[in-house]
N, CA, C and O atoms as a GROMACS GRO file, in nm:
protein
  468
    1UNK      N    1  -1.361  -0.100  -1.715
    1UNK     CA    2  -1.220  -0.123  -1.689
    1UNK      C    3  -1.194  -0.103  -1.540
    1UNK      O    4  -1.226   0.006  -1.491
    2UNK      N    5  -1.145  -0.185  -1.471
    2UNK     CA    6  -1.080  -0.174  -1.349
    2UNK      C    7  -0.997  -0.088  -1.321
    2UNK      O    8  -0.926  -0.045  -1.412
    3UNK      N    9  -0.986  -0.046  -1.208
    3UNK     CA   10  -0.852   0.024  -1.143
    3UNK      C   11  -0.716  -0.050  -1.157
    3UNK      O   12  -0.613   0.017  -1.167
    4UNK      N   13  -0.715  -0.138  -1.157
    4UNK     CA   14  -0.589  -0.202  -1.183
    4UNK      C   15  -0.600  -0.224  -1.323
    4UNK      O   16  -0.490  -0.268  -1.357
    5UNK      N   17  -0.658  -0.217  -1.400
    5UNK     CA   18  -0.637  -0.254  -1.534
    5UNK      C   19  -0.586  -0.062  -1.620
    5UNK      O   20  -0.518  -0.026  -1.715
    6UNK      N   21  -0.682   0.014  -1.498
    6UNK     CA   22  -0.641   0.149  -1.541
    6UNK      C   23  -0.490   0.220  -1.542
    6UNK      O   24  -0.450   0.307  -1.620
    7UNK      N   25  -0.411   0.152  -1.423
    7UNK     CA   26  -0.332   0.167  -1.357
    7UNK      C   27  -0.205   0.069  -1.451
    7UNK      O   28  -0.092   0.117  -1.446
    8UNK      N   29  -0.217  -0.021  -1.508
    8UNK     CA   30  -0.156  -0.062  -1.588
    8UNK      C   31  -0.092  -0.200  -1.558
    8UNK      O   32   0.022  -0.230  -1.597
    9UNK      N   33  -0.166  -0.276  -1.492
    9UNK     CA   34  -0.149  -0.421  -1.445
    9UNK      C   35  -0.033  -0.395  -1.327
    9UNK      O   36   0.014  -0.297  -1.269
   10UNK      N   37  -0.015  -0.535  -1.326
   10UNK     CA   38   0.077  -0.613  -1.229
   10UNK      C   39   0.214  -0.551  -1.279
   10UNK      O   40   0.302  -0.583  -1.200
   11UNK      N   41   0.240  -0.508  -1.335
   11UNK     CA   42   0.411  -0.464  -1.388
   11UNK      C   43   0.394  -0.318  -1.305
   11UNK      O   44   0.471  -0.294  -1.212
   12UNK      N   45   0.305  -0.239  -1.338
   12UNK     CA   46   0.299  -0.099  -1.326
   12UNK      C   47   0.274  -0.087  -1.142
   12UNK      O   48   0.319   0.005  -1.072
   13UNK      N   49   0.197  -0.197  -1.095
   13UNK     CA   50   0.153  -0.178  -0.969
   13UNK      C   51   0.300  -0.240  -0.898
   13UNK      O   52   0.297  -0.250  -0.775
   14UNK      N   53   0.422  -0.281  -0.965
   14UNK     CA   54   0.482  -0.335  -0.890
   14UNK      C   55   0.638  -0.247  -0.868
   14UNK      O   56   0.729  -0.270  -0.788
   15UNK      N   57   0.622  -0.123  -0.991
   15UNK     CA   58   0.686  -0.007  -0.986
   15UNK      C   59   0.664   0.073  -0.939
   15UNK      O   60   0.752   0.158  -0.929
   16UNK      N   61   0.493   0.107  -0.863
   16UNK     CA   62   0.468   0.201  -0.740
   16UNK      C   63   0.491   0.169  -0.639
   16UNK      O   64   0.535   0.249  -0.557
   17UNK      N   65   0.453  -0.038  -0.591
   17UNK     CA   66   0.470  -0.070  -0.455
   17UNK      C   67   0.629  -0.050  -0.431
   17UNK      O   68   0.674  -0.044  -0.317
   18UNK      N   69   0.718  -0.040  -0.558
   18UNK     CA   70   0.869  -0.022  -0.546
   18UNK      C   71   0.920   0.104  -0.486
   18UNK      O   72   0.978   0.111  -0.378
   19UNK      N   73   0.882   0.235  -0.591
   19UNK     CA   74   0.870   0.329  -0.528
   19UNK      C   75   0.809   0.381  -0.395
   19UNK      O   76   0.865   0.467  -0.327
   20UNK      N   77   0.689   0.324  -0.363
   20UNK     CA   78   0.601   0.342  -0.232
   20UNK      C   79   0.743   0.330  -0.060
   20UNK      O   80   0.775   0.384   0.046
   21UNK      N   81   0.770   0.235  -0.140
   21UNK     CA   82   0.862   0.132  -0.005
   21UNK      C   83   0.976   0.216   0.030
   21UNK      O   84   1.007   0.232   0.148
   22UNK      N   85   1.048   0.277  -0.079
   22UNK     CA   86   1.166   0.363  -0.127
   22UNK      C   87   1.113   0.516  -0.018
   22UNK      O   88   1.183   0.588   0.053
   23UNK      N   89   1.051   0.517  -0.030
   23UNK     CA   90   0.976   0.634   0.065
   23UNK      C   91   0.931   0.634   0.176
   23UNK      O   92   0.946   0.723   0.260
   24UNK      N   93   0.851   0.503   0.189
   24UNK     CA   94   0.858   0.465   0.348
   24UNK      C   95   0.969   0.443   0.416
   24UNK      O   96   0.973   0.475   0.534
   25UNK      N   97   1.074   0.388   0.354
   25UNK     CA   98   1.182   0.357   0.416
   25UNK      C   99   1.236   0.486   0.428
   25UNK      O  100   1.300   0.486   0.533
   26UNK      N  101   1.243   0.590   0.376
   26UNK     CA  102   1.313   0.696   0.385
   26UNK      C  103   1.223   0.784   0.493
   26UNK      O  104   1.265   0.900   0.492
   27UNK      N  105   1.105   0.767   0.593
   27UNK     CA  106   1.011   0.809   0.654
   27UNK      C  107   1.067   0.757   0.794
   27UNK      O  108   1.067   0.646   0.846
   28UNK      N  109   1.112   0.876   0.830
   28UNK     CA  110   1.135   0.831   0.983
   28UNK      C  111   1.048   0.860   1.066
   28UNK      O  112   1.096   0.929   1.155
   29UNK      N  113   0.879   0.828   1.086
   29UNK     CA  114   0.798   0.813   1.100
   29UNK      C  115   0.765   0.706   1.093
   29UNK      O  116   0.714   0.663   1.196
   30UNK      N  117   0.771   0.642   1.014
   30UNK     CA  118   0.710   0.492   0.986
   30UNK      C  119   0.833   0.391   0.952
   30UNK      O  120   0.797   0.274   0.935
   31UNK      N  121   0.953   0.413   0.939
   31UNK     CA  122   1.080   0.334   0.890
   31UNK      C  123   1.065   0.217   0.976
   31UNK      O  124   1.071   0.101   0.936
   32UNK      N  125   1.044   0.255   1.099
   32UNK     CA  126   1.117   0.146   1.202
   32UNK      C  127   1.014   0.008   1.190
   32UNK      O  128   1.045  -0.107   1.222
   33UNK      N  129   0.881   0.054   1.134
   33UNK     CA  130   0.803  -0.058   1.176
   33UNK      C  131   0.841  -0.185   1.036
   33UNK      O  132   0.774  -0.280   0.996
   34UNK      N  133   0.954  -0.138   0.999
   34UNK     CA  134   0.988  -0.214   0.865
   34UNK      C  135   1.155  -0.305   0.912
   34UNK      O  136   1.211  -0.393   0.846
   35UNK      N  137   1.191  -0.258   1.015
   35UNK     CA  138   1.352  -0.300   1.108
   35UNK      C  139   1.383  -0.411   1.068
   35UNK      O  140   1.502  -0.434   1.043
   36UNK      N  141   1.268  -0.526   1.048
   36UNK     CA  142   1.315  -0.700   1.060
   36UNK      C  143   1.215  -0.758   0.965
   36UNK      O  144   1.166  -0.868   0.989
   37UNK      N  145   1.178  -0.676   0.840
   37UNK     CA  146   1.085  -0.733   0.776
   37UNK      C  147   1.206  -0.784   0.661
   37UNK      O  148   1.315  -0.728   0.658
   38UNK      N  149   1.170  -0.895   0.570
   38UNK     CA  150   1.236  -0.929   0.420
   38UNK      C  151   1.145  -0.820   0.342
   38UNK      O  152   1.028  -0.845   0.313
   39UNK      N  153   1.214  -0.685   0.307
   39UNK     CA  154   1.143  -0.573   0.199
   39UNK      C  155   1.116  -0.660   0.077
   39UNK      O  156   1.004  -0.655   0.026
   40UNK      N  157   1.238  -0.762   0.012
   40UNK     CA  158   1.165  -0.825  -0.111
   40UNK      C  159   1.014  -0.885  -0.125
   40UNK      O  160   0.926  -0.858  -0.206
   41UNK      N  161   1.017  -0.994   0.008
   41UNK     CA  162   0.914  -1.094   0.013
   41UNK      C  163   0.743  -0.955   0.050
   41UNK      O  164   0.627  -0.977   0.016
   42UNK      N  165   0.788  -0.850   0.112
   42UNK     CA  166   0.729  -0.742   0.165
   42UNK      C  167   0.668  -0.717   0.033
   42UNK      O  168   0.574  -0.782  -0.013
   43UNK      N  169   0.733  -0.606  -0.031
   43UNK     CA  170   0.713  -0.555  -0.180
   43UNK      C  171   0.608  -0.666  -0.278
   43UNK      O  172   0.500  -0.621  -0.317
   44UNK      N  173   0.637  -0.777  -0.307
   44UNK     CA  174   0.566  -0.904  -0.363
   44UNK      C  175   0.436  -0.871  -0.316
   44UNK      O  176   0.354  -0.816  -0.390
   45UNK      N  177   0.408  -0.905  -0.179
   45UNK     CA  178   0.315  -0.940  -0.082
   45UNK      C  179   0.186  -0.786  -0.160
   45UNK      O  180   0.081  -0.773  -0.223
   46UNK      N  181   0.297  -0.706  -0.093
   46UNK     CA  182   0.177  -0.595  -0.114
   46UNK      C  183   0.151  -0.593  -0.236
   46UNK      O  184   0.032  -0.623  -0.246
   47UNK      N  185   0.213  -0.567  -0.375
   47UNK     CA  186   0.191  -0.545  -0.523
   47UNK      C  187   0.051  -0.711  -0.514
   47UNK      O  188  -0.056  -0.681  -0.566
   48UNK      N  189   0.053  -0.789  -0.483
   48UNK     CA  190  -0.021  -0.874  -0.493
   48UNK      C  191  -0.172  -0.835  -0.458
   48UNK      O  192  -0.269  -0.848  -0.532
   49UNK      N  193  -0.170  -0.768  -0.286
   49UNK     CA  194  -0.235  -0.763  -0.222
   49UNK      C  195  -0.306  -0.638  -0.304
   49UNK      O  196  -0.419  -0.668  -0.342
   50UNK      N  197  -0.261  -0.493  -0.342
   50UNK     CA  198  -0.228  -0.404  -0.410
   50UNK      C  199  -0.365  -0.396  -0.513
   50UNK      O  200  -0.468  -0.329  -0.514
   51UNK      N  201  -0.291  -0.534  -0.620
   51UNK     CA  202  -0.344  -0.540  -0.754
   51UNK      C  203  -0.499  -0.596  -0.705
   51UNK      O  204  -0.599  -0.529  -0.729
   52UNK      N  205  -0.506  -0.713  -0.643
   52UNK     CA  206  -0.659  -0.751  -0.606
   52UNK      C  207  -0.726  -0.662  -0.552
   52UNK      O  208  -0.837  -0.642  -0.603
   53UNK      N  209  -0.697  -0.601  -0.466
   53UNK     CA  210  -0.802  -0.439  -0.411
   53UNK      C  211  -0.825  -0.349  -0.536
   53UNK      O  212  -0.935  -0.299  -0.560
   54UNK      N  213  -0.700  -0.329  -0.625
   54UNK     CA  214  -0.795  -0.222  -0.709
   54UNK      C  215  -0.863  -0.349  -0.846
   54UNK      O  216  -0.890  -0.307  -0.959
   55UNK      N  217  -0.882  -0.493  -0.810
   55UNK     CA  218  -0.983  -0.522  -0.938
   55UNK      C  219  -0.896  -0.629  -0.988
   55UNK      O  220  -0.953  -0.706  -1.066
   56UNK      N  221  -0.759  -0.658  -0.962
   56UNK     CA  222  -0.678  -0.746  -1.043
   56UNK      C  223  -0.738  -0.906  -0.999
   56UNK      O  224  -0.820  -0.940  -0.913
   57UNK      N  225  -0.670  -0.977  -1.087
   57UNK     CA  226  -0.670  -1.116  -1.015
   57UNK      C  227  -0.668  -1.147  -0.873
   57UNK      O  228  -0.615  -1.058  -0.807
   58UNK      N  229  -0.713  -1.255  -0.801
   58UNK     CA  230  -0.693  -1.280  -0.700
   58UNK      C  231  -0.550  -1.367  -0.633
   58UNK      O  232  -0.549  -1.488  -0.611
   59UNK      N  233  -0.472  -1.304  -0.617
   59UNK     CA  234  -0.336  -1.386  -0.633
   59UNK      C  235  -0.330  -1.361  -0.444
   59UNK      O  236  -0.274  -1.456  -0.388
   60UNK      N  237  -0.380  -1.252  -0.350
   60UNK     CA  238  -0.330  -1.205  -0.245
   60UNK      C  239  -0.404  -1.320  -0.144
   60UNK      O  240  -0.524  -1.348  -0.141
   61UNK      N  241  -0.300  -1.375  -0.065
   61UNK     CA  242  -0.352  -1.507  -0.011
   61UNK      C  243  -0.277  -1.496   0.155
   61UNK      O  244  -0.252  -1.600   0.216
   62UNK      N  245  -0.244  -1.352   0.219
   62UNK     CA  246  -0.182  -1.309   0.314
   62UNK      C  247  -0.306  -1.283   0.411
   62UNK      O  248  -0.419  -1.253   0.374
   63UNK      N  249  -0.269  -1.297   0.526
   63UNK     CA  250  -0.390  -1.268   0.672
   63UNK      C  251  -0.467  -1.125   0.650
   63UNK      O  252  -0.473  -1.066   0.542
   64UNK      N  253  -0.520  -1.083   0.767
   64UNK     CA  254  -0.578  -1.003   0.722
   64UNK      C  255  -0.573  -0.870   0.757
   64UNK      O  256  -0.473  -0.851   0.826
   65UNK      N  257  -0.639  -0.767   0.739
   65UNK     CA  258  -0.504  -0.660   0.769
   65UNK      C  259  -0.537  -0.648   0.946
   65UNK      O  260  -0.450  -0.614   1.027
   66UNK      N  261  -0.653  -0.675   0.976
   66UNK     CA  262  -0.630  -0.694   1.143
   66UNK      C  263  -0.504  -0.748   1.145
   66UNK      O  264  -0.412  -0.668   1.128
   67UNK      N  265  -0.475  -0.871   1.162
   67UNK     CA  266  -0.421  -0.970   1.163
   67UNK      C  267  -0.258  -0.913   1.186
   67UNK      O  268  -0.179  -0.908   1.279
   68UNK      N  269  -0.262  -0.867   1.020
   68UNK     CA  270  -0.113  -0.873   0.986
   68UNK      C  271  -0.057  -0.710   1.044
   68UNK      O  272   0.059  -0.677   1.021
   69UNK      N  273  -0.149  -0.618   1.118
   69UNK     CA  274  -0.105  -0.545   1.208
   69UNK      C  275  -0.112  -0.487   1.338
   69UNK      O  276  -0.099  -0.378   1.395
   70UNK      N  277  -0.151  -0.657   1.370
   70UNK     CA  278  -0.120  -0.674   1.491
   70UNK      C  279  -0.042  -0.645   1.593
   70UNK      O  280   0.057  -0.718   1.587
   71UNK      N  281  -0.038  -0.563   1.701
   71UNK     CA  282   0.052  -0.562   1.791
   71UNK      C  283   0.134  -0.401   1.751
   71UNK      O  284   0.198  -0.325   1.823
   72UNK      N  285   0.107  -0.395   1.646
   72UNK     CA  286   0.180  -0.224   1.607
   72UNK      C  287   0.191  -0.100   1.646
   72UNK      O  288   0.272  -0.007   1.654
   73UNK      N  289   0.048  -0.137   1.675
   73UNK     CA  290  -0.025   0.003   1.777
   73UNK      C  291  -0.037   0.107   1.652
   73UNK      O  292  -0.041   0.224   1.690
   74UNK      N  293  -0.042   0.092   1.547
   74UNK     CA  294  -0.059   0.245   1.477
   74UNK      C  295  -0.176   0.306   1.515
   74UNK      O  296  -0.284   0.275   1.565
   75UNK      N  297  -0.102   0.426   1.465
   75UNK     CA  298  -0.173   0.542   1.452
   75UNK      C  299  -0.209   0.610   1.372
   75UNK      O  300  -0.164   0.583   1.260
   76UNK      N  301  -0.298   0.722   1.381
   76UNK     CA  302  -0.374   0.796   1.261
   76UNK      C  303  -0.190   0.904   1.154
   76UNK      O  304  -0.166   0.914   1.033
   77UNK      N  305  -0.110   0.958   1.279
   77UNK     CA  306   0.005   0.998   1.187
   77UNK      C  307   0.046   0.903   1.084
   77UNK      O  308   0.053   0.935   0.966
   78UNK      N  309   0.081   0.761   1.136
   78UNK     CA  310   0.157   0.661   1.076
   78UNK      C  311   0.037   0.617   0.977
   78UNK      O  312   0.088   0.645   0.868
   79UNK      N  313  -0.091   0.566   0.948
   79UNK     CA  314  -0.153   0.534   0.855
   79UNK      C  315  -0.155   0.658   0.745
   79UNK      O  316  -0.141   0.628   0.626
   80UNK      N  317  -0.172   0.788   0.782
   80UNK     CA  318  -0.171   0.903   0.727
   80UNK      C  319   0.003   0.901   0.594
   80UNK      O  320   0.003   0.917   0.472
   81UNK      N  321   0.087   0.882   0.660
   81UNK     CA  322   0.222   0.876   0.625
   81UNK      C  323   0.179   0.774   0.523
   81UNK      O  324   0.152   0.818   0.412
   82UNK      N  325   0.171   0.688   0.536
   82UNK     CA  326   0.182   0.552   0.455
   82UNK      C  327   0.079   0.612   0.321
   82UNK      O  328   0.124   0.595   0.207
   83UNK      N  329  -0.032   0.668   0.335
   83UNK     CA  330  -0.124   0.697   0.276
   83UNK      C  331  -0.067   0.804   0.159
   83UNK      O  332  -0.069   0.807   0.036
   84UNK      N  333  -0.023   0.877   0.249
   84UNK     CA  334   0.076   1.034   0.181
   84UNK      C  335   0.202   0.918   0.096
   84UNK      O  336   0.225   0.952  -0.021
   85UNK      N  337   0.254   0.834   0.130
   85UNK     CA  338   0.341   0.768   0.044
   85UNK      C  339   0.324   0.716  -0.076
   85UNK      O  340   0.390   0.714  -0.180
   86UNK      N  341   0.208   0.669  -0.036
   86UNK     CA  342   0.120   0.563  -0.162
   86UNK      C  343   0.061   0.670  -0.238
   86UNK      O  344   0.087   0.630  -0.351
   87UNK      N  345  -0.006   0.789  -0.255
   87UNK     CA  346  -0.053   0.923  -0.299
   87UNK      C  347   0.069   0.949  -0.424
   87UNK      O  348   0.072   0.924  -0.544
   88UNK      N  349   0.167   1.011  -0.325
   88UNK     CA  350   0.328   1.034  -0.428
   88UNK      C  351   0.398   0.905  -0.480
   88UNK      O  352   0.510   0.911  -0.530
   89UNK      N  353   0.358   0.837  -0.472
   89UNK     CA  354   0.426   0.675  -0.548
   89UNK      C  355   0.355   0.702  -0.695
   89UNK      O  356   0.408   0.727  -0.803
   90UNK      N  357   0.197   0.688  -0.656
   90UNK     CA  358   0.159   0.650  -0.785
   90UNK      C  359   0.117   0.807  -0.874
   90UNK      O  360   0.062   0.816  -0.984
   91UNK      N  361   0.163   0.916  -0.786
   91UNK     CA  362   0.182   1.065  -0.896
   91UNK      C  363   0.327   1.020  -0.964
   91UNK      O  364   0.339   0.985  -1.081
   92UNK      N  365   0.400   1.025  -0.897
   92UNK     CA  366   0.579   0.957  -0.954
   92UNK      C  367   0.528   0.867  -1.081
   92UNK      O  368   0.620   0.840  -1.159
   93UNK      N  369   0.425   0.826  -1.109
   93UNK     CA  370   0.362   0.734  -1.230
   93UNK      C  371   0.318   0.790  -1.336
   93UNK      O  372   0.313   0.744  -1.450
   94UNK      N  373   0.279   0.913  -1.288
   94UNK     CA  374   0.182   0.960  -1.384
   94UNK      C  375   0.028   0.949  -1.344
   94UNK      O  376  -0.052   1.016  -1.409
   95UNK      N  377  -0.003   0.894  -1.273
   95UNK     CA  378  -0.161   0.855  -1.186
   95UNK      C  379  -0.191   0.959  -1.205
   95UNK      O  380  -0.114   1.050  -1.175
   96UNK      N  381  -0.325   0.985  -1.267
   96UNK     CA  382  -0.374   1.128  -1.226
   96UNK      C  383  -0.471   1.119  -1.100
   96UNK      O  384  -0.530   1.025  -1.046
   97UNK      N  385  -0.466   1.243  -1.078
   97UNK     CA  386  -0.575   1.262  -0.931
   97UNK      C  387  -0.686   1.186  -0.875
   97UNK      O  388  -0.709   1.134  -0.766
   98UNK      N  389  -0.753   1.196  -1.001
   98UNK     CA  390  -0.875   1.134  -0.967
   98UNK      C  391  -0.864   0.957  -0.969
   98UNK      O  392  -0.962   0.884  -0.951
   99UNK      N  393  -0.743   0.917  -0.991
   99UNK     CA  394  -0.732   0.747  -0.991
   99UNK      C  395  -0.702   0.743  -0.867
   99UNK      O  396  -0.739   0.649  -0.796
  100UNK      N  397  -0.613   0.867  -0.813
  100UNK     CA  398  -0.529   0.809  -0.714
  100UNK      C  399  -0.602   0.863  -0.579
  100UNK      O  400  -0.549   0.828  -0.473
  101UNK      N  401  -0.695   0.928  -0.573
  101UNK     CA  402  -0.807   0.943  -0.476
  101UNK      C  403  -0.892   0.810  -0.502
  101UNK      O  404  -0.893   0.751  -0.394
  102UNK      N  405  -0.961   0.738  -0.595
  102UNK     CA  406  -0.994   0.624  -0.590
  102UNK      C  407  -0.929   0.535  -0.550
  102UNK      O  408  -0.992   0.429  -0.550
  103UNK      N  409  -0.809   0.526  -0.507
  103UNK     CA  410  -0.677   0.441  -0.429
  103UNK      C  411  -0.705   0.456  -0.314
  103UNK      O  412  -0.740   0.360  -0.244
  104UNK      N  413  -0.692   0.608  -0.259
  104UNK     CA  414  -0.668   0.607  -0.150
  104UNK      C  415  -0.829   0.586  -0.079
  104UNK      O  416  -0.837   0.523   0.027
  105UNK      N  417  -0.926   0.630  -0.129
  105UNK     CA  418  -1.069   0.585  -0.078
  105UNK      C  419  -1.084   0.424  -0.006
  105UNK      O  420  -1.151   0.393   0.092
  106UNK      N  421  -1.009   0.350  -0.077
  106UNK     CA  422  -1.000   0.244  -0.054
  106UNK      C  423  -0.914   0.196   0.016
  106UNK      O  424  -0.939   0.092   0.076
  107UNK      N  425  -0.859   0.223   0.022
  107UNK     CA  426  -0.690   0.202   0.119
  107UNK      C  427  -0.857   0.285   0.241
  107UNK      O  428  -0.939   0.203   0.284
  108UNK      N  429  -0.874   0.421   0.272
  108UNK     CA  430  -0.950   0.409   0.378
  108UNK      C  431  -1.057   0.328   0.428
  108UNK      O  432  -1.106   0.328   0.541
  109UNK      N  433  -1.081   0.271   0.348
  109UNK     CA  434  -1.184   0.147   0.363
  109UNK      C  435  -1.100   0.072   0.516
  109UNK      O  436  -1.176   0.053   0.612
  110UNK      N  437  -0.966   0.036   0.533
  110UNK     CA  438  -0.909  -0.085   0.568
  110UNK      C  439  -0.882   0.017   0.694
  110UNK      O  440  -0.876  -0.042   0.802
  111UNK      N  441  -0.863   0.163   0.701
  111UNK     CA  442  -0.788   0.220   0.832
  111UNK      C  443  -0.900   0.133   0.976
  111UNK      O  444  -0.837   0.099   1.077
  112UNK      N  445  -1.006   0.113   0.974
  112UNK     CA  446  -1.028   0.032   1.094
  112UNK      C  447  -0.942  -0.070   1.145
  112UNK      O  448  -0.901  -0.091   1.259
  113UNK      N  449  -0.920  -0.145   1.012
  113UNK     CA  450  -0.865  -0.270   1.052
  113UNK      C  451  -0.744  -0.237   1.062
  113UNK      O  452  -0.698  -0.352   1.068
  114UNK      N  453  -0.636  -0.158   1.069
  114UNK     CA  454  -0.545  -0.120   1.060
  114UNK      C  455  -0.470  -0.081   1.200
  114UNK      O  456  -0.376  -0.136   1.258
  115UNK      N  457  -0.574   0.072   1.240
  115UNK     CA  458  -0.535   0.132   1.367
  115UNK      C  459  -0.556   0.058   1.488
  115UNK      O  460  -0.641  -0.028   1.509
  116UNK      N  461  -0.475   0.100   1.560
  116UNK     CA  462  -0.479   0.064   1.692
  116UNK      C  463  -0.497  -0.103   1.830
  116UNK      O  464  -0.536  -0.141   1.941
  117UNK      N  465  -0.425  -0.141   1.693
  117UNK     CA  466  -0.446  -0.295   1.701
  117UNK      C  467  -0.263  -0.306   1.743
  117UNK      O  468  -0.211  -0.416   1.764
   0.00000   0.00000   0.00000
């Protein structure tokens, strides 16, 4: 069984990326880099992107995370934050520990492509 199939499909991954966002946005640390984004088309994007990383269908058809954070300049606080968001999104679920360290393992997979770009 997959991580996303563990996690409870595309419905369930699309009530954490909900919650996730709800928290970033409330992160005045990381809020601003969200100022001029569409959060709907945002939210979609990631639950898509989301579900194919932990095992789902391949539906995520967005650049790449070089790419798409480009020019941002993050940093290890701000990936950290986002990380700590996504952690308490999917406890707010019920996730237990050990799924949601298999989340975040992977989510570290991408911090190269992420920072400092």
């Amino acid at each position: 069984m997959t991580l996303y199939e563990q996690l409870g499909g595309e419905d369930s991954i699309s009530k954490v990326v909900d919650e996730f966002y709800k928290r970033i946005l409330a992160d005045d640390t990381i809020k601003h880099f969200f100022e001029h984004t569409d959060m709907e088309k945002q939210r979609r994007h990631q639950a898509k992107f989301i579900s194919f990383a932990l095992g789902g269908p391949n539906q995520y058809s967005g650049k790449s995370m070089a790419k798409a954070h480009e020019g941002m300049n993050l940093q290890p606080v701000h990936f950290d934050a986002v990380a700590g968001h996504l952690h308490d999104a999917l406890a707010h679920f019920g996730v237990q520990e050990k799924e949601i360290s298999q989340v975040l393992e992977h989510v570290a997979t991408l911090k190269n492509d992420i920072l400092y770009k």
